[in-house]
C-alpha positions in Angstrom: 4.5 -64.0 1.7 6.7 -62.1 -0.4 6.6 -62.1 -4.1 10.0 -63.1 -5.3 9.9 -61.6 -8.5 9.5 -58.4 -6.5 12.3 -59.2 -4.6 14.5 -59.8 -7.5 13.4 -56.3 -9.4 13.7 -54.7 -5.9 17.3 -56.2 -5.8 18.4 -55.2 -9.1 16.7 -51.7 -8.9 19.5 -51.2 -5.7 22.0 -52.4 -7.6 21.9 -50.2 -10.8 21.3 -47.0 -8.0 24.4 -48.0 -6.3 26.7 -48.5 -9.0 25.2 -46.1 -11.6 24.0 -48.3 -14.4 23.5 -52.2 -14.9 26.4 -54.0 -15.9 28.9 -51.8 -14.5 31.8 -53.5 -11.8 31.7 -52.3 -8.5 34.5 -49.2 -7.9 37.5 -49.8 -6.3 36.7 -50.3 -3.0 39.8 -48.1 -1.1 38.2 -44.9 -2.8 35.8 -45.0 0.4 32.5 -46.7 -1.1 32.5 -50.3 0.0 29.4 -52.2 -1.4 28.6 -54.9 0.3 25.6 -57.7 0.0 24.1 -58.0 3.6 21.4 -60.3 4.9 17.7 -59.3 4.8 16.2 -58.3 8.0 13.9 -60.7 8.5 16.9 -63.5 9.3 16.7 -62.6 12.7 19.8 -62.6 14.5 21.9 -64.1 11.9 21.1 -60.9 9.9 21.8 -58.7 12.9 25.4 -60.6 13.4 26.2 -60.2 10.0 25.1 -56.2 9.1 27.4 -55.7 12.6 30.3 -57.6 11.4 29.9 -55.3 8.1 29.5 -52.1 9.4 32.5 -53.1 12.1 34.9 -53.8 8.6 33.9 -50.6 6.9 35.1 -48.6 10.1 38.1 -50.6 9.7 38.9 -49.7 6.5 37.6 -46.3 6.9 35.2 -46.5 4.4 31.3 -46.2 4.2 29.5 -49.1 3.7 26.7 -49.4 1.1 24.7 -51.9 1.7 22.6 -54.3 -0.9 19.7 -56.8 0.4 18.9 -59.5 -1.9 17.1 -63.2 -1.0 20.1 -65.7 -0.2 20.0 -67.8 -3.8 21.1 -64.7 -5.8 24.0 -63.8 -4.0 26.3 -66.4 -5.6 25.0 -65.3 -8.9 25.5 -61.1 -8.0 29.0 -62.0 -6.7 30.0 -63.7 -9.9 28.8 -60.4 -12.0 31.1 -58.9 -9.7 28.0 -56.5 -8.2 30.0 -56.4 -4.8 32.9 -55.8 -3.3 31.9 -58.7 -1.1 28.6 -60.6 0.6 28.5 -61.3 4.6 25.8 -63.2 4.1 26.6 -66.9 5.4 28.3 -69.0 2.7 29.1 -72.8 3.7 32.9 -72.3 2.4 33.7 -76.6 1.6 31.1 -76.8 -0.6 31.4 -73.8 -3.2 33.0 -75.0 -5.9 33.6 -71.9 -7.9 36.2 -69.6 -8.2 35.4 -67.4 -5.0 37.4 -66.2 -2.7 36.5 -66.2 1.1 37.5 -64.6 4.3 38.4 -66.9 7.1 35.7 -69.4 8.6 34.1 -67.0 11.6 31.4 -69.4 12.4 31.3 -73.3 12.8 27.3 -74.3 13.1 26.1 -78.1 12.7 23.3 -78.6 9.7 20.5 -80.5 11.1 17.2 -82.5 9.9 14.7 -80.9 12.1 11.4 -82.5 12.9 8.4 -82.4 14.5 8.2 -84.9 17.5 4.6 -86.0 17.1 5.4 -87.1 13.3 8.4 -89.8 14.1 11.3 -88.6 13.6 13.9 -90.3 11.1 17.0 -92.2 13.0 19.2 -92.3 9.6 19.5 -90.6 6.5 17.4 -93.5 5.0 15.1 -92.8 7.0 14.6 -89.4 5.5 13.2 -91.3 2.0 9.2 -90.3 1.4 9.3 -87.7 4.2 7.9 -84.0 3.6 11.4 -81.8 3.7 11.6 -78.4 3.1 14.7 -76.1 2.8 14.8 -72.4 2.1 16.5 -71.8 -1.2 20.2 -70.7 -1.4 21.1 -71.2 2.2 23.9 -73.5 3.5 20.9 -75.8 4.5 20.2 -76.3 1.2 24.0 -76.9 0.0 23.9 -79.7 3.2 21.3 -81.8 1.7 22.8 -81.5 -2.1 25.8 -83.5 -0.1 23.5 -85.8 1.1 21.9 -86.7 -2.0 24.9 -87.9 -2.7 24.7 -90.4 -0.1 20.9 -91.0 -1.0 20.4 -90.4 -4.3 16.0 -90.6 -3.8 16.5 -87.8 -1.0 14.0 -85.3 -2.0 13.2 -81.9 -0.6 10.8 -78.6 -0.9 12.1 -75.2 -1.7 10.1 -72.5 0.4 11.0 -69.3 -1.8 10.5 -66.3 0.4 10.5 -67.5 3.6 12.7 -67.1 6.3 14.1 -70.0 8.5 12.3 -68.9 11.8 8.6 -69.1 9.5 9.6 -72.5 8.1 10.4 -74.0 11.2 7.1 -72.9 12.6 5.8 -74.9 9.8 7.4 -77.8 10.8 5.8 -77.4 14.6 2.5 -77.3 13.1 2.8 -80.1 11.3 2.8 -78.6 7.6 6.7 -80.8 7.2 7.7 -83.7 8.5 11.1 -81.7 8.5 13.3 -79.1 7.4 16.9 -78.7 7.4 18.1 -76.1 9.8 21.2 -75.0 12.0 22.2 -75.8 15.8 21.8 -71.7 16.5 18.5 -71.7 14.5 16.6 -74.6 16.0 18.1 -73.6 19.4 16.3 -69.9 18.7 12.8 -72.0 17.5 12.1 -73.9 19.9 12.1 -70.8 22.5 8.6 -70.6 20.5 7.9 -74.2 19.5 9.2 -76.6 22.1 8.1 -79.8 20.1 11.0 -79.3 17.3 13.5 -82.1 18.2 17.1 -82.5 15.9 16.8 -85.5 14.5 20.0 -86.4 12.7 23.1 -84.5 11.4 22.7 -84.2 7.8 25.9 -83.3 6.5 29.6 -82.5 8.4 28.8 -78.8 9.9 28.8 -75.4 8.1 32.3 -73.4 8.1 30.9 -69.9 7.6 32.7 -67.6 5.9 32.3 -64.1 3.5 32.1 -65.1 -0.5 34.4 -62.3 -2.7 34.7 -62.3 -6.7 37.2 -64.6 -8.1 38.8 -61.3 -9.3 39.2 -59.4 -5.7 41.3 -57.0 -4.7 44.4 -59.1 -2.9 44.6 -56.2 -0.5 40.9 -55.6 0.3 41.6 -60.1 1.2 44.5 -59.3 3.2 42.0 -56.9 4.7 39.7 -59.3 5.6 42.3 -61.5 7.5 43.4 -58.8 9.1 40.0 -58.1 10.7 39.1 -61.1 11.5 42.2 -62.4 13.6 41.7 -58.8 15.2 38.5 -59.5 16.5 39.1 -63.0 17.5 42.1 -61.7 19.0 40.9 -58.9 20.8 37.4 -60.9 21.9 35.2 -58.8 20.1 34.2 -61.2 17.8 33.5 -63.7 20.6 31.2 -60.8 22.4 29.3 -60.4 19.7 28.7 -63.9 19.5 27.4 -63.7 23.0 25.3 -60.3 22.3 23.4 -62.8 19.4 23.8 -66.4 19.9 25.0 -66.4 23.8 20.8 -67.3 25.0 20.9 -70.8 23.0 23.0 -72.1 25.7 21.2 -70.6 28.8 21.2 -72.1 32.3 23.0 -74.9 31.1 25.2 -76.3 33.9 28.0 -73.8 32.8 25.3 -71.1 32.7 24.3 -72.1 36.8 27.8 -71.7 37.3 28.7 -68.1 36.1 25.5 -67.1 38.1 25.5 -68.8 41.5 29.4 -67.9 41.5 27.9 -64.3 41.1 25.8 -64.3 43.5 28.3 -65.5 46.1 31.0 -63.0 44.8 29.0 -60.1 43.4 25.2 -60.1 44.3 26.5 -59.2 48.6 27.5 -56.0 47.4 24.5 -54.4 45.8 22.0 -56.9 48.0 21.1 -53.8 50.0 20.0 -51.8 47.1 17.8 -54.1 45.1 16.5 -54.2 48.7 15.9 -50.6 48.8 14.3 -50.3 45.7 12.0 -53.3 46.2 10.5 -51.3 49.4 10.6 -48.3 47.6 8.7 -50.2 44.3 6.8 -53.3 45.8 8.6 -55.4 43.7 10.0 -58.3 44.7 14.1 -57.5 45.2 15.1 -61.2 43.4 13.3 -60.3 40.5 14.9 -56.8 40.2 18.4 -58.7 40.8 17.7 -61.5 38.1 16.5 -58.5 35.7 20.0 -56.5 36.4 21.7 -59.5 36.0 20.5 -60.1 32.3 21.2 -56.6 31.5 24.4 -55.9 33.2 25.7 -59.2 34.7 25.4 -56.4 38.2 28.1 -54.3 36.1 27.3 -50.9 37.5 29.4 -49.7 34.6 28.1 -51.5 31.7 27.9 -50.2 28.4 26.4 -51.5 25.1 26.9 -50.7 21.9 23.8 -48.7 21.6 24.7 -46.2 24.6 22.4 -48.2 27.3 24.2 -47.8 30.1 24.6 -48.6 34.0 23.7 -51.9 36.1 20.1 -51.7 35.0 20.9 -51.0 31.3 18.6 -47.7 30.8 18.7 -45.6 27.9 19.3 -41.6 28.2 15.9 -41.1 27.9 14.5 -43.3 30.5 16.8 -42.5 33.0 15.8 -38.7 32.5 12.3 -39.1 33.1 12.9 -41.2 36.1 15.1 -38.6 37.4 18.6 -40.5 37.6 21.7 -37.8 36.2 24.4 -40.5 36.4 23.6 -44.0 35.0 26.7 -45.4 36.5 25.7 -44.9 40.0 24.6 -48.1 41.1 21.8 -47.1 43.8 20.5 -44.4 41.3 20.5 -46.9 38.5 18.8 -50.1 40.4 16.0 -47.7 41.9 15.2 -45.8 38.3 15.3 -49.3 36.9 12.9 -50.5 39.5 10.7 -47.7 39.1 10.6 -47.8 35.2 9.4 -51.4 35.7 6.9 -50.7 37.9 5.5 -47.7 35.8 5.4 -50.1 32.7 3.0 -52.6 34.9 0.7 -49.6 36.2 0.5 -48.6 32.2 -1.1 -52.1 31.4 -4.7 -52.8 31.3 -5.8 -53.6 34.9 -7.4 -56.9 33.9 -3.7 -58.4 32.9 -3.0 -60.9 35.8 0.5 -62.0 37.8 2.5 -63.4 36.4 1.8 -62.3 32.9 2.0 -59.0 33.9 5.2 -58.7 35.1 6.5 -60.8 32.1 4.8 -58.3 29.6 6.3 -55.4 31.9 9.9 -57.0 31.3 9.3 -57.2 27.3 8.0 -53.7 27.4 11.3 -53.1 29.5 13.8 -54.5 26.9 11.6 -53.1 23.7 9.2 -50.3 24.8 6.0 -50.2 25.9 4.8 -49.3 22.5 6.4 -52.7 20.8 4.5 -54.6 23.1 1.9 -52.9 22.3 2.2 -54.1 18.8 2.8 -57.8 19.6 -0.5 -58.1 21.9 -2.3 -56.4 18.6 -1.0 -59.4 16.4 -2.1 -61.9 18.9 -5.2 -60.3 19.3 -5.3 -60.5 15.1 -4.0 -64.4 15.3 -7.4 -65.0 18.2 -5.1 -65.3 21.0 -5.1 -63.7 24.3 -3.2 -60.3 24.3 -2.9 -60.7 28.3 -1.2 -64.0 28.4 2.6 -63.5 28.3 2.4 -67.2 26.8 0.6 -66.3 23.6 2.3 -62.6 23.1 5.8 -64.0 23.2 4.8 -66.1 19.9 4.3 -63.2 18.1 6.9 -60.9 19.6 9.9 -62.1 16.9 7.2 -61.4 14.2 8.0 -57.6 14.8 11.1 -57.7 12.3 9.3 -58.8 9.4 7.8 -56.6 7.0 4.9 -58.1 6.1 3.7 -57.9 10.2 5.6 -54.5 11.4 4.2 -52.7 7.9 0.9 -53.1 9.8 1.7 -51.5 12.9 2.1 -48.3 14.8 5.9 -48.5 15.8 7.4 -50.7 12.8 9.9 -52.8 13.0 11.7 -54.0 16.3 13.6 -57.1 17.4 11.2 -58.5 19.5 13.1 -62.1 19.6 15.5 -60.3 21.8 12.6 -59.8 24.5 11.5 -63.2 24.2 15.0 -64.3 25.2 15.2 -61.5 28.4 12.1 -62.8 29.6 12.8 -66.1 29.9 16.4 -66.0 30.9 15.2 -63.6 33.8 12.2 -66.1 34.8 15.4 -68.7 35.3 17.5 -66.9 37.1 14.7 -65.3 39.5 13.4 -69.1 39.9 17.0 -69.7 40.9 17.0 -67.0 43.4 13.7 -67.9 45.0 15.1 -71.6 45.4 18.5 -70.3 46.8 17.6 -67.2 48.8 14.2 -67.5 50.1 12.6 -64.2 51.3 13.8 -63.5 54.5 16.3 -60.6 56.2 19.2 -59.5 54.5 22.0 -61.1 56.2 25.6 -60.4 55.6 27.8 -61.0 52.6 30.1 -63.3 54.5 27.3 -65.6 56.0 26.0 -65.3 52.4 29.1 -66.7 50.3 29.4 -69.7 52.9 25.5 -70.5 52.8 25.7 -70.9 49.8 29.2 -73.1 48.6 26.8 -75.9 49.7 23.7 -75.1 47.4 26.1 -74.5 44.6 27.8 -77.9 44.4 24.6 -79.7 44.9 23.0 -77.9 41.8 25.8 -78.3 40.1 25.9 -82.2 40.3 
């Protein structure tokens, strides 16, 4: 665990660098230095989100972002001293009373009492009297149950300095709380790795999310900040990224079933042929290779994310080169490199890793690199688990973007929650493949589309 008095001489040794001496305001932020207070790494994807949203308003303003880390119950007080232009760290903006400013809300999350099912779960806010709570300090979590005390003035609660929301949630599972106040988009991400978290109750209206500025900010650098944001609401990218970091909590829900089986009647006839091809080619079952280009591309043959993977399989420049394929936008080139890269990644494992696991490991290694999955099977070989089972690796995958577990490894730090979340969005949609094309001859696209109007409305129902 970290030490906070570390963190907070870490913090302040970053701040006096940046602006040349303790004490000292910020500079004006238009002469092309914007410091900004960002989220620590280890906050998962609500830290990725954020530092993206940052470095997205710096090229807007045409300015270079410095960025300051600092644990989320000093921002309030760094803002104050005016030691940043701004923080895009989440702020729950009906609650501050102070005299910040804030940009608009870009988030709406609910604030939950999450609890372990085994330990009976409170029904009310009553209810919540005499139970173990945690919270981790400074967070909007925290400024939710400070509401509710005053509904209940006994409510009582832990602060867990120094950890992050994912590790105190995995407390809960293990039965270390009876609870611990967390968001929709958090508990949604924990119980990919803990499926006996359950929400109990709603413990205060939901979180508005916005960005905190001094009470003394620039009036342009705010108009700034509206601009931005009803830019990227406007022009959808705001809703993308979203999607890119939040969009798995809500997988292969009904609406979910929908975007894919209407796919697969519309889109999926096209490139049938080729996942075909490259399943003869590769051994590989062609339903897995289509559920696999469907997470990475949504069969886009000209995809492109924002860090340069390209093509219907989603391959960087390197691993296209050394499977041999010049143009990532060809579709046939891209779905038989991306086949073979898959099956080179299972031939590099240890011969004793079984099927299924194997393949599931393979399509971690896939989204992170062999080498990060290397590291995660090394931690669950540390923790006593099995480092072949695709069920005990995936627990320690997210670990990978924490210091105190990527410091101790080969290839550092790596968002391994992001494979998690491939691997089991691809096991759904290649279990609903299996279910609603069963391994026979291709057949045509038009016999396909009308085969399969009947299947969608009955899973639909």
């Amino acid at each position: 665990m970290r030490n906070p008095t570390q963190c907070m001489q870490k913090t302040i040794i970053s701040l006096c660098l940046l602006l040349s001496g303790c004490g000292q305001q910020v500079p004006a932020w238009n002469g092309g230095n914007l410091v900004i207070i960002v989220p620590e790494t280890e906050q998962g994807a609500k830290a990725e989100l954020e530092r993206e949203l940052a470095q997205l308003f710096a090229v807007h303003l045409d300015a270079r972002l410095e960025a300051v880390t600092m644990p989320q119950d000093q921002v309030l007080t760094a803002l104050h001293g005016n030691q940043a232009h701004f923080a895009v760290v989440s702020l729950r903006r009906e609650f501050i009373a102070s005299a910040l400013h804030f940009s608009p809300v870009y988030q709406s999350v609910r604030e939950l009492v999450v609890c372990n099912r085994n330990r009976s779960p409170p029904k009310k806010l009553a209810d919540l009297h005499r139970r173990k709570l945690a919270v981790v300090p400074g967070s909007t979590q925290e400024e939710a149950l400070r509401e509710a005390k005053n509904k209940l003035p006994s409510l009582q609660w832990q602060i867990r300095r120094g950890y992050s929301m994912a590790e105190l949630l995995a407390e809960v599972a293990k039965g270390k709380f009876d609870c611990a106040i967390a968001n929709e988009l958090q508990l949604a991400d924990a119980r990919n790795y803990h499926p006996n978290l359950i929400a109990a109750l709603d413990i205060a209206p939901p979180s508005r999310l916005a960005w905190g500025f001094p009470g003394n900010a620039d009036p342009a650098l705010l108009r700034q900040a509206q601009i931005f944001f009803t830019r990227i609401q406007l022009d959808g990218t705001l809703y993308r990224l979203m999607e890119r970091y939040y969009g798995h909590h809500n997988r292969l829900h009904k609406m979910d079933a929908a975007a894919f089986i209407t796919g697969i009647r519309t889109i999926l006839p096209r490139y049938r042929r080729l996942f075909e091809e490259a399943a003869s080619v590769t051994g590989e079952d062609w339903r897995l290779l289509a559920a696999l280009a469907y997470q990475e591309s949504q069969w886009n043959p000209l995809a492109i994310s924002h860090t340069n993977v390209r093509g219907m399989m989603m391959l960087t420049e390197d691993t296209a080169g050394r499977m041999g394929l010049k143009n990532r936008f060809d579709a046939r080139g891209s779905i038989l490199a991306g086949a073979k890269y898959l099956a080179l990644l299972k031939k590099q494992m240890p011969a004793r890793i079984p099927e299924p696991d194997r393949t599931w490991l393979a399509l971690a290694a896939y989204n992170q690199g062999y080498g990060h999955l290397e590291d995660a099977r090394i931690l669950a070989d540390r923790a006593g688990m099995n480092p072949d089972s695709w069920s005990d690796v995936k627990k320690w995958m997210p670990r990978l973007n924490q210091p105190r577990y990527y410091k101790t490894l080969k290839r550092g730090y790596a968002r391994g929650g992001e494979a998690v979340i491939l691997v089991e969005s691809i096991r759904n949609y290649y279990d609903m493949l299996k279910r609603l094309e069963p391994e026979q001859t291709s057949i045509a696209a038009e016999s396909a589309s009308s085969r399969l109007t009947e299947r969608t409305q009955r899973l639909l129902r």
